[in-house]
Wavefront OBJ file of the C-alpha trace (Angstrom):
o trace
v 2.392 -5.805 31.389
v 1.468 -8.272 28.240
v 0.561 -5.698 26.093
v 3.536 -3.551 26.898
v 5.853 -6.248 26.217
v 3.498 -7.167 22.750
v 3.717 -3.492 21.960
v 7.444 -2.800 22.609
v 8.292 -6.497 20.014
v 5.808 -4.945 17.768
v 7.727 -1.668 17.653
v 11.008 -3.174 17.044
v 9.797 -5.269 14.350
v 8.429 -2.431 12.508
v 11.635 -0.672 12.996
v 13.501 -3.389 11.683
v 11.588 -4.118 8.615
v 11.748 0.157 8.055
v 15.420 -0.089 8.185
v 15.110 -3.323 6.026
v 13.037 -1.489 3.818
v 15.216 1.543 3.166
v 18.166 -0.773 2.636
v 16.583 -2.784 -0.194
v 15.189 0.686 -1.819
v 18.988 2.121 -1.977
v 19.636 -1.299 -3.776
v 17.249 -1.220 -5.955
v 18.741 2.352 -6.759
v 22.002 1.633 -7.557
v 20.833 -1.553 -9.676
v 18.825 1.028 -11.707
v 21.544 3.169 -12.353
v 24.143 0.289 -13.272
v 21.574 -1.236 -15.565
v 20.586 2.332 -17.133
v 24.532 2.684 -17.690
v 24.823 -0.928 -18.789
v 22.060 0.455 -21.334
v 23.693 3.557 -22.458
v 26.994 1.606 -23.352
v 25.462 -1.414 -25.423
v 24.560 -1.459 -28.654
v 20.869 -2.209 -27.886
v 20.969 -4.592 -31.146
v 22.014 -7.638 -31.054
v 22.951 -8.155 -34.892
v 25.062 -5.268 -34.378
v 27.653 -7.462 -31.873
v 30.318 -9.283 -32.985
v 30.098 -12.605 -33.636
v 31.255 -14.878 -30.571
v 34.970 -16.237 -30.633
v 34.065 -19.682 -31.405
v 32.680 -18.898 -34.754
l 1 2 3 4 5 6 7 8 9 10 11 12 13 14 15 16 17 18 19 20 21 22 23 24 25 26 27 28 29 30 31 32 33 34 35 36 37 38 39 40 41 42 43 44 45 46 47 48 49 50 51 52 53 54 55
């Protein structure tokens, strides 16, 4: 009955951490393509921005 009860908390750990898992990958997804796009739209060199509004 121990081992059942070990096995069965094992089992919905490892489901949890899957879904966990998953979740964090789609995340990771999306950051890529808003960075990428963040990319794309920049200038990519720095002395190319304008200067600040303070100057």
């Amino acid at each position: 009955m121990h081992l059942d009860a070990a096995l069965d908390e094992m089992t919905r750990t490892l489901l949890s951490q899957e879904v966990q898992l998953r979740q964090q990958a789609d995340t990771i997804r999306r950051l890529e393509t808003l960075v990428k796009g963040l990319a794309e739209t920049g200038t990519g060199d720095p002395g190319k921005e304008p200067p600040p509004p303070h100057y």
